[in-house]
PDB file of N, CA, C, O and CB in Angstrom:
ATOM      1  N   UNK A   1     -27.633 -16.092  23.328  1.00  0.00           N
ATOM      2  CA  UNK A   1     -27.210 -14.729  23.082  1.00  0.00           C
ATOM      3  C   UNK A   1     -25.962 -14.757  22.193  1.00  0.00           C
ATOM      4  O   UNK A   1     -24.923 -15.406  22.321  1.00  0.00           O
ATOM      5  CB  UNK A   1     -26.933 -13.980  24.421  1.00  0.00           C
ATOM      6  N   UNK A   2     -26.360 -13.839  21.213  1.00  0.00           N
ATOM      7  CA  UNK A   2     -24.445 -13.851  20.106  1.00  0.00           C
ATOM      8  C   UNK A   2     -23.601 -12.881  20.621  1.00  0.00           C
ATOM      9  O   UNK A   2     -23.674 -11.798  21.203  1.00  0.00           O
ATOM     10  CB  UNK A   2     -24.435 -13.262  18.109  1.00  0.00           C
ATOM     11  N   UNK A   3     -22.683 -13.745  20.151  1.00  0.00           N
ATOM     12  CA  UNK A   3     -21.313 -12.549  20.973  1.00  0.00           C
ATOM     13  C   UNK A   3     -21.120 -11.558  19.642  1.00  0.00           C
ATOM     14  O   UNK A   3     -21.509 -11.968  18.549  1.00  0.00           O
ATOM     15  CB  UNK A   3     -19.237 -13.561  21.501  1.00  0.00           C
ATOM     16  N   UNK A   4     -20.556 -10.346  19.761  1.00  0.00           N
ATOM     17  CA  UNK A   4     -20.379  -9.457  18.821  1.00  0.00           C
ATOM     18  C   UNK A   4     -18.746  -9.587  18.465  1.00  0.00           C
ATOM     19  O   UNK A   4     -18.024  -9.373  19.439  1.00  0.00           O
ATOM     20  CB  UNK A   4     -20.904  -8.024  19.339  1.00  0.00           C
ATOM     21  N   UNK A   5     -18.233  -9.827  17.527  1.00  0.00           N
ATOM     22  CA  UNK A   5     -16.776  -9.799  17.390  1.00  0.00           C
ATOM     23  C   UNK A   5     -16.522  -8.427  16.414  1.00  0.00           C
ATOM     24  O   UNK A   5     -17.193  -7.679  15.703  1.00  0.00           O
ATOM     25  CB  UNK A   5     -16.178 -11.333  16.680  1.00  0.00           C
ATOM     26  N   UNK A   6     -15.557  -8.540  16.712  1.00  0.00           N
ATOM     27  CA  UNK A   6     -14.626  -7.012  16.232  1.00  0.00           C
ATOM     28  C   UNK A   6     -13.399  -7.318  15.538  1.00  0.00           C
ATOM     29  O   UNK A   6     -12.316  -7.623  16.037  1.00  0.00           O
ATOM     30  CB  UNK A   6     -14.056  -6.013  17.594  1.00  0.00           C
ATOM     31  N   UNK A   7     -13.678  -7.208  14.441  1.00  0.00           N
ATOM     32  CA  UNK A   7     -12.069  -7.826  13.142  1.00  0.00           C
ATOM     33  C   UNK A   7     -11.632  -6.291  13.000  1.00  0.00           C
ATOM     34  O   UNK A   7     -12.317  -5.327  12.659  1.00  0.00           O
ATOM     35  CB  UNK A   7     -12.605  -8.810  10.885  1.00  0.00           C
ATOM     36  N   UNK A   8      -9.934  -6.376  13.460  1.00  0.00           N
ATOM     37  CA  UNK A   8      -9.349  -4.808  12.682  1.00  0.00           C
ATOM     38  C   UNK A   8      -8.512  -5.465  11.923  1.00  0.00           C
ATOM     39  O   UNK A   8      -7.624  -6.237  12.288  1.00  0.00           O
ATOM     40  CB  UNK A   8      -8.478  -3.441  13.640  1.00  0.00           C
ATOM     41  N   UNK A   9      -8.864  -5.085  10.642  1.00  0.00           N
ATOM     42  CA  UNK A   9      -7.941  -5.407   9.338  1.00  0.00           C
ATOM     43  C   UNK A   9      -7.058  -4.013   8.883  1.00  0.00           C
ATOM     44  O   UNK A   9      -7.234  -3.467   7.795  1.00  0.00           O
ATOM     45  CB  UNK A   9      -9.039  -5.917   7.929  1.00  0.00           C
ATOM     46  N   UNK A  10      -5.945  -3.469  10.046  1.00  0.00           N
ATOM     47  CA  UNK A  10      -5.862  -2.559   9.897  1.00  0.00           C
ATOM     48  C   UNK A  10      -4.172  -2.541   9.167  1.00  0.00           C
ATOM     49  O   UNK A  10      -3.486  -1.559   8.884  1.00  0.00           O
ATOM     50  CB  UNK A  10      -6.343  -1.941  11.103  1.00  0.00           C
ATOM     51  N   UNK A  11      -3.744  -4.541   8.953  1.00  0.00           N
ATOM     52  CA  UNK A  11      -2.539  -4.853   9.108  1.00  0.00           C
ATOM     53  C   UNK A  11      -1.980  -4.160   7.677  1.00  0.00           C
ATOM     54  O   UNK A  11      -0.938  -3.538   7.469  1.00  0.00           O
ATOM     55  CB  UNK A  11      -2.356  -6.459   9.382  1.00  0.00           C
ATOM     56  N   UNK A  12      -3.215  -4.558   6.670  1.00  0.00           N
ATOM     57  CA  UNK A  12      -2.383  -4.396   5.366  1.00  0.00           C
ATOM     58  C   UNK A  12      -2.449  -2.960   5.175  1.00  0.00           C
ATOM     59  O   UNK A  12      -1.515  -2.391   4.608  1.00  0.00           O
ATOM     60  CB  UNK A  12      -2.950  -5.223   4.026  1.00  0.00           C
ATOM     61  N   UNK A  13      -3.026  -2.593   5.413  1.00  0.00           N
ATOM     62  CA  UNK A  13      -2.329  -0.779   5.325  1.00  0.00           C
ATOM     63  C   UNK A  13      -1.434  -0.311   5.779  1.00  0.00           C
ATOM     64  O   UNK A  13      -0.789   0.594   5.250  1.00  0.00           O
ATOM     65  CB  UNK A  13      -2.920   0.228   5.786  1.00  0.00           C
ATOM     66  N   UNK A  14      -1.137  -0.953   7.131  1.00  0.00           N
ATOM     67  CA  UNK A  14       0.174  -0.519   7.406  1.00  0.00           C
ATOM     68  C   UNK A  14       1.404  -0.991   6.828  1.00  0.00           C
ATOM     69  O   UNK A  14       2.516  -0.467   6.895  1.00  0.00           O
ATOM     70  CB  UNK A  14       0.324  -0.655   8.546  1.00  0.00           C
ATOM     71  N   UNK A  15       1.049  -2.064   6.246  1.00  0.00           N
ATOM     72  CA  UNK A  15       2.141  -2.822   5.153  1.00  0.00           C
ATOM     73  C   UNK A  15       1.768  -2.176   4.287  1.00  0.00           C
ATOM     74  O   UNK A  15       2.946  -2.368   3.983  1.00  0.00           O
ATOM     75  CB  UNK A  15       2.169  -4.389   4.755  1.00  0.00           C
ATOM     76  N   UNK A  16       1.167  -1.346   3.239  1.00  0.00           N
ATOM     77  CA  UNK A  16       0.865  -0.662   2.105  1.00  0.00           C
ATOM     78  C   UNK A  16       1.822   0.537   2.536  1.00  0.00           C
ATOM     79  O   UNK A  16       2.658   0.895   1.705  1.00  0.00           O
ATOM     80  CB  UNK A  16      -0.788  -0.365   1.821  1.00  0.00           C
ATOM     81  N   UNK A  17       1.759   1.292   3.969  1.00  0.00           N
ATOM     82  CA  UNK A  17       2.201   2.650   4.005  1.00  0.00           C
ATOM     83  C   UNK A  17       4.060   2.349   4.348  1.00  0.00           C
ATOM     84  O   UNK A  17       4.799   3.254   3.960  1.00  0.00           O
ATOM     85  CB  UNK A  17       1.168   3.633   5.387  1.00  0.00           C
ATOM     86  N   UNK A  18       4.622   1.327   4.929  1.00  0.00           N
ATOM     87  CA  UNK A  18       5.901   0.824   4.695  1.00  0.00           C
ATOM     88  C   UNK A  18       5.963   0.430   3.539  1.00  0.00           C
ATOM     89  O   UNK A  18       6.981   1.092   3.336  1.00  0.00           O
ATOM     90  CB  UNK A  18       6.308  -0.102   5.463  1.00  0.00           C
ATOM     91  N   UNK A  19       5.805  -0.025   2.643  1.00  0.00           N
ATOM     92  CA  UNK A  19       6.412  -0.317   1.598  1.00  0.00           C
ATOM     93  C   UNK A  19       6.205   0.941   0.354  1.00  0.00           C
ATOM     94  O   UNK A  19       6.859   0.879  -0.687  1.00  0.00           O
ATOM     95  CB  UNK A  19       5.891  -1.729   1.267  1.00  0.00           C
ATOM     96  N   UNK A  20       5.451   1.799   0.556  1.00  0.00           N
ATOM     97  CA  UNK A  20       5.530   2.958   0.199  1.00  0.00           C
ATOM     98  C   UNK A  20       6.620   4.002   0.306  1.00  0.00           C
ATOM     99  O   UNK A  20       7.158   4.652  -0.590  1.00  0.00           O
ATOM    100  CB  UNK A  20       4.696   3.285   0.627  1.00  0.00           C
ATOM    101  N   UNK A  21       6.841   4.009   1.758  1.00  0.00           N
ATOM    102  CA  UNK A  21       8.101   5.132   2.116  1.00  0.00           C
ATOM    103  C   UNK A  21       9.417   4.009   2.017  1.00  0.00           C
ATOM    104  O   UNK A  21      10.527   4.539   1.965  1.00  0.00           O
ATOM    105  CB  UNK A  21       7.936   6.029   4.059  1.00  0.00           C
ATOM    106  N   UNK A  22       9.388   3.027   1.997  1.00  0.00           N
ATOM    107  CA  UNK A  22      10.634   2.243   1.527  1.00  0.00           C
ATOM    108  C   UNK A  22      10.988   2.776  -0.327  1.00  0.00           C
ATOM    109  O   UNK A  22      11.978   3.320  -0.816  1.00  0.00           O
ATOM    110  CB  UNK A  22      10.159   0.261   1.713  1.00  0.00           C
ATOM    111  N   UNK A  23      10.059   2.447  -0.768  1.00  0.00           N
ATOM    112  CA  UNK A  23      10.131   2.789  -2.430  1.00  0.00           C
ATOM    113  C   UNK A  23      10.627   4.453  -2.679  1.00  0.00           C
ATOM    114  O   UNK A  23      11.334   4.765  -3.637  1.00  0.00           O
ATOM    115  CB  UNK A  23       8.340   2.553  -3.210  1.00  0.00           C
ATOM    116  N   UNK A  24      10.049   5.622  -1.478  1.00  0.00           N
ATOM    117  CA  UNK A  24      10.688   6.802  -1.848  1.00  0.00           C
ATOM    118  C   UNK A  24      11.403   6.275  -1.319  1.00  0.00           C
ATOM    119  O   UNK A  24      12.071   5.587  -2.090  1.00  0.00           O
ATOM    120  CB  UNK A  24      10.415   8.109  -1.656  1.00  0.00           C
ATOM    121  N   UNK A  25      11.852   6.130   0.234  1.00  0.00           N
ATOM    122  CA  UNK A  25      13.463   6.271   0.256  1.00  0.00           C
ATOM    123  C   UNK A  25      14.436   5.718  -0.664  1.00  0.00           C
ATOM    124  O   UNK A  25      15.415   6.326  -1.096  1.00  0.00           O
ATOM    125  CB  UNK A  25      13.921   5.774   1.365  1.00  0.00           C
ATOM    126  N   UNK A  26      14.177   4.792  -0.875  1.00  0.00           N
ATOM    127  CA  UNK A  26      15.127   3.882  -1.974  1.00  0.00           C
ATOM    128  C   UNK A  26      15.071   4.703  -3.305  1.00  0.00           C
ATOM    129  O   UNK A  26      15.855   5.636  -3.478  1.00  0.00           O
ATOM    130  CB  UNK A  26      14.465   2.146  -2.303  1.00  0.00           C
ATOM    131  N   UNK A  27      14.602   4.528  -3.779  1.00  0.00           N
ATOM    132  CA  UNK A  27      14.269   5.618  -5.054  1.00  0.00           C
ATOM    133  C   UNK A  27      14.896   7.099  -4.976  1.00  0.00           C
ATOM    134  O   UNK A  27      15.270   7.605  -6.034  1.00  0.00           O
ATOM    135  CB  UNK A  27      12.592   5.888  -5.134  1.00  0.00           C
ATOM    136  N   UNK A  28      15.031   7.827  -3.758  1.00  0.00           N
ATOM    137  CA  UNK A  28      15.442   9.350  -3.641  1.00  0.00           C
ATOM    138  C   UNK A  28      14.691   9.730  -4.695  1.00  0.00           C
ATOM    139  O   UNK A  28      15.181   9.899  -5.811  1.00  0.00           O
ATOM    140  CB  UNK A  28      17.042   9.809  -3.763  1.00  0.00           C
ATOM    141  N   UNK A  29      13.520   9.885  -4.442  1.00  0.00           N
ATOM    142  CA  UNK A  29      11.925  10.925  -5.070  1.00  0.00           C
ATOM    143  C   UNK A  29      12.108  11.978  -4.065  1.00  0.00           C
ATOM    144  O   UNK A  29      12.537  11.940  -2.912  1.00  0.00           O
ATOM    145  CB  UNK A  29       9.924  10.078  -4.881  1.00  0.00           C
ATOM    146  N   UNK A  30      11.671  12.925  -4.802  1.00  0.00           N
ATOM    147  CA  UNK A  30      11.009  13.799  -4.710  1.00  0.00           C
ATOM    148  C   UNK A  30       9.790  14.358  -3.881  1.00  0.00           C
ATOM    149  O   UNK A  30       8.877  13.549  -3.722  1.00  0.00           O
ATOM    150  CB  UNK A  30      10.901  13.740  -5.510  1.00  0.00           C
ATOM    151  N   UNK A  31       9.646  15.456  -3.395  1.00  0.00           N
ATOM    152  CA  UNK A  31       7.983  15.840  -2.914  1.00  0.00           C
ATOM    153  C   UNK A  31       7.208  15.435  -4.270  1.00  0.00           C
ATOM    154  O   UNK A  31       6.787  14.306  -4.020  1.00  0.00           O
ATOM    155  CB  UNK A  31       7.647  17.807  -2.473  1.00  0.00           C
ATOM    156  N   UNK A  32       6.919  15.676  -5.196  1.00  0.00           N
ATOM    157  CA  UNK A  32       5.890  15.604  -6.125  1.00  0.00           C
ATOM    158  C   UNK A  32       6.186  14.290  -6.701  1.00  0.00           C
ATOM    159  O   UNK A  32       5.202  13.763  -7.221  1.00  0.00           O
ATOM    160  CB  UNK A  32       5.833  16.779  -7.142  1.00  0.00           C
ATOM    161  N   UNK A  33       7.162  13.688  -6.745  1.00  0.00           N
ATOM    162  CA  UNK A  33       7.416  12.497  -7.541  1.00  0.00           C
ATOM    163  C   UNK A  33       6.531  11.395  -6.184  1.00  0.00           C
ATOM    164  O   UNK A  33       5.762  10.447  -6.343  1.00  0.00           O
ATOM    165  CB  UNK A  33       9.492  12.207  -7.950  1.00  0.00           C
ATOM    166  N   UNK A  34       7.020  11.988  -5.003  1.00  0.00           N
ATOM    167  CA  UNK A  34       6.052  10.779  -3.695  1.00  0.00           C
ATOM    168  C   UNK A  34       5.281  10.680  -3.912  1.00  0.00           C
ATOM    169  O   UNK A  34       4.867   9.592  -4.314  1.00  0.00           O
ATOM    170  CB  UNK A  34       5.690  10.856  -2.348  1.00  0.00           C
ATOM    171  N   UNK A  35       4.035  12.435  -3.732  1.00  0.00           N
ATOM    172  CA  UNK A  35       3.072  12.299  -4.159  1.00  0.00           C
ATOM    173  C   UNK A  35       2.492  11.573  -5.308  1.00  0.00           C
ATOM    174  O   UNK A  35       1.585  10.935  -4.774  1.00  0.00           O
ATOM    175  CB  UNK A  35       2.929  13.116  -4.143  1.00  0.00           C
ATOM    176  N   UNK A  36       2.473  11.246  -6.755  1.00  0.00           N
ATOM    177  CA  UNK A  36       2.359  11.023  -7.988  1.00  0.00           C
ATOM    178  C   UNK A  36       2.410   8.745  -7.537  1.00  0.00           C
ATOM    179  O   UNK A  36       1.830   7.768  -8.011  1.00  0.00           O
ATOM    180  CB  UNK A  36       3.961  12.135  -9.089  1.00  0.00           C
ATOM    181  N   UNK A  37       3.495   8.981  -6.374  1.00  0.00           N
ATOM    182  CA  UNK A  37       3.779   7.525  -6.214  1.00  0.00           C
ATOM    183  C   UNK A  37       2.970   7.385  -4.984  1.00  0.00           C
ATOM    184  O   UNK A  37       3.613   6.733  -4.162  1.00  0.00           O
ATOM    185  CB  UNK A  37       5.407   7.052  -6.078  1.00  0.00           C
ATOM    186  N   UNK A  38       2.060   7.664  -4.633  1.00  0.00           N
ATOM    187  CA  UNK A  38       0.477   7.403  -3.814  1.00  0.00           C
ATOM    188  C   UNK A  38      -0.541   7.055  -4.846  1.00  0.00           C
ATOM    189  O   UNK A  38      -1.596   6.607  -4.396  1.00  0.00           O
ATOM    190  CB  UNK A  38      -0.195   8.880  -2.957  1.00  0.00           C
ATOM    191  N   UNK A  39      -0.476   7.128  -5.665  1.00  0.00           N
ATOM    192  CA  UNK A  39      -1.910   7.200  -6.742  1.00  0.00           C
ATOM    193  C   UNK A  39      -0.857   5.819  -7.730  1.00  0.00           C
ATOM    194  O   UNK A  39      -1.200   4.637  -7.749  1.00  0.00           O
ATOM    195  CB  UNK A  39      -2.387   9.475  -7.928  1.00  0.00           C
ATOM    196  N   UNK A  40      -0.115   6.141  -8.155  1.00  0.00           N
ATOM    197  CA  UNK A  40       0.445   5.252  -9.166  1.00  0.00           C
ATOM    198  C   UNK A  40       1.323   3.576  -8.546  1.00  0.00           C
ATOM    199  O   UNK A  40       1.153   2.500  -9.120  1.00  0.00           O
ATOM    200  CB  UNK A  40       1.596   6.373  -9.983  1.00  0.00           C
ATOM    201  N   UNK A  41       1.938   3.705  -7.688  1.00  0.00           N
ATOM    202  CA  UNK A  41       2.195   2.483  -6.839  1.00  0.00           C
ATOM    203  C   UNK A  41       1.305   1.615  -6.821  1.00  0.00           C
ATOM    204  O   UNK A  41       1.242   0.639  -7.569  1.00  0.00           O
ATOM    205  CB  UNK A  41       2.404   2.701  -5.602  1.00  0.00           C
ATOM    206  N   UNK A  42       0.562   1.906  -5.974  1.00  0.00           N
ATOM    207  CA  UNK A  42      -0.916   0.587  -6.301  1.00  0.00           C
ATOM    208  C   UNK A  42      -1.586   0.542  -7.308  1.00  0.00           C
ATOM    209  O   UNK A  42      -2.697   0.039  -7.141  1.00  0.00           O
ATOM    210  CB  UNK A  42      -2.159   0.602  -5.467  1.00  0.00           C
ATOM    211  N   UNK A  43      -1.319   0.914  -8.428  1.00  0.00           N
ATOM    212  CA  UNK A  43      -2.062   0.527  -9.439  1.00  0.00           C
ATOM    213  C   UNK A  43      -1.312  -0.497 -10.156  1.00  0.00           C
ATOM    214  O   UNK A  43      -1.815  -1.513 -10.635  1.00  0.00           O
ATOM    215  CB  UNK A  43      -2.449   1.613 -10.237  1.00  0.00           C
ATOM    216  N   UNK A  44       0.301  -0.075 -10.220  1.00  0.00           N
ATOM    217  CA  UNK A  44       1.081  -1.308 -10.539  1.00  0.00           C
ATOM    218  C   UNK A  44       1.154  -2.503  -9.564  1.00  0.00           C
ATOM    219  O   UNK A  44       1.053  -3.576 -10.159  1.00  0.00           O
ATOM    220  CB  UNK A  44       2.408  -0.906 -10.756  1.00  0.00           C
ATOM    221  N   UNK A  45       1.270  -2.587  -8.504  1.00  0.00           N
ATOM    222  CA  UNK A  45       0.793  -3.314  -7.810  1.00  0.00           C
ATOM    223  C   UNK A  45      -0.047  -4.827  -8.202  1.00  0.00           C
ATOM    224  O   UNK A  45       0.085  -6.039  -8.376  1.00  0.00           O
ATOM    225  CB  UNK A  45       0.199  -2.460  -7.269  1.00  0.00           C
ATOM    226  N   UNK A  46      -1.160  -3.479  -8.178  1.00  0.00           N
ATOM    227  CA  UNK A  46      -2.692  -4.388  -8.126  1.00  0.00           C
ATOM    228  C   UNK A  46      -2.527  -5.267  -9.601  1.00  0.00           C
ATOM    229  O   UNK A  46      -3.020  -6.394  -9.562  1.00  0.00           O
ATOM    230  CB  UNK A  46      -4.458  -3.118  -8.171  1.00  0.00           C
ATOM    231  N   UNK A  47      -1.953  -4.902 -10.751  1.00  0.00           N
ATOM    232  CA  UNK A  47      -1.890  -5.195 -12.151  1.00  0.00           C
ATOM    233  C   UNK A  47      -0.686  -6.300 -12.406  1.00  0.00           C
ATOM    234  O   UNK A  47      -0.617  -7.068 -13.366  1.00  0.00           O
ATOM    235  CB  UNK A  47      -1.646  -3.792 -12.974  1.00  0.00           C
ATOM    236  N   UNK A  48       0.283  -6.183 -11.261  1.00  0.00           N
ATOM    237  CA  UNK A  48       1.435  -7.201 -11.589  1.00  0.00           C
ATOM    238  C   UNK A  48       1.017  -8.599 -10.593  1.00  0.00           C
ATOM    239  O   UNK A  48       1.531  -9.714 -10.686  1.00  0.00           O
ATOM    240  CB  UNK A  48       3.174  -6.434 -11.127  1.00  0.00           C
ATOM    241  N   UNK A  49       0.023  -8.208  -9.709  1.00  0.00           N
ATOM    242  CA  UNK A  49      -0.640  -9.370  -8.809  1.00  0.00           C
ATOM    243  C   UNK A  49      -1.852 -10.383  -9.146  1.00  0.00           C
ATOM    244  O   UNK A  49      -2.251 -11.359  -8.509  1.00  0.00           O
ATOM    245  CB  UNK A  49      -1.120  -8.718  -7.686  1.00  0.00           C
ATOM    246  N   UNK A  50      -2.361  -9.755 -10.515  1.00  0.00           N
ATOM    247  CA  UNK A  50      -3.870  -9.164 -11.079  1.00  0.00           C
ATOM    248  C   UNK A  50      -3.058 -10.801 -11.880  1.00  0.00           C
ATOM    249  O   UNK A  50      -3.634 -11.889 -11.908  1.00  0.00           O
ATOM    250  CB  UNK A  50      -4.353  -6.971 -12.126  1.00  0.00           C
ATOM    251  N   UNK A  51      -1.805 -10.561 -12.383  1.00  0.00           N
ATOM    252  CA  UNK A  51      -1.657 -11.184 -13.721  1.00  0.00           C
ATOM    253  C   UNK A  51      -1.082 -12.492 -13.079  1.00  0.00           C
ATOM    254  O   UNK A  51      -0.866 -13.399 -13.883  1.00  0.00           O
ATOM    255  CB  UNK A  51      -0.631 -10.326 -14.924  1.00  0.00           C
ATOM    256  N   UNK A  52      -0.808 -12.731 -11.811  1.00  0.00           N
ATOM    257  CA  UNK A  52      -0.289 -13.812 -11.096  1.00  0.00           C
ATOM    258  C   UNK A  52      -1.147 -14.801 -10.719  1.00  0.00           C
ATOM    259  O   UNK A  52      -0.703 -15.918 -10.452  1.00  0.00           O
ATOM    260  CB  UNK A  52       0.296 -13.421 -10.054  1.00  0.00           C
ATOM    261  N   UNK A  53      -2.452 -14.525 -10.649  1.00  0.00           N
ATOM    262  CA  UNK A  53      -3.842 -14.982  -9.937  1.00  0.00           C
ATOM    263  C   UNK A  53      -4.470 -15.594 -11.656  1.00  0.00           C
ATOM    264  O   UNK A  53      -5.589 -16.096 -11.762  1.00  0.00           O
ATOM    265  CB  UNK A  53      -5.004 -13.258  -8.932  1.00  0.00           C
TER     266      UNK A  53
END
């Protein structure tokens, strides 16, 4: 009989959503500038990690 396992990979998001509100706080953004830095943050991200690999 197989056992069923259960992976929560729920770690790196929560490291995505701290290092998010670290960058507004540090930064002193804005409501719309936060927002704008949900969509645009990880794209630099993904592109400065992209070029390390």
């Amino acid at each position: 009989m197989d056992k069923i396992r259960i992976e929560q990979h729920g770690f790196t998001g929560v490291v995505w959503v701290i290092g998010w509100l670290f960058s507004i706080g540090f930064l002193q953004m804005g409501f719309w500038k936060a927002i704008l830095a949900i969509i645009v943050w990880p794209y630099f991200l993904g592109s400065h990690f992209a070029a390390l690999v």
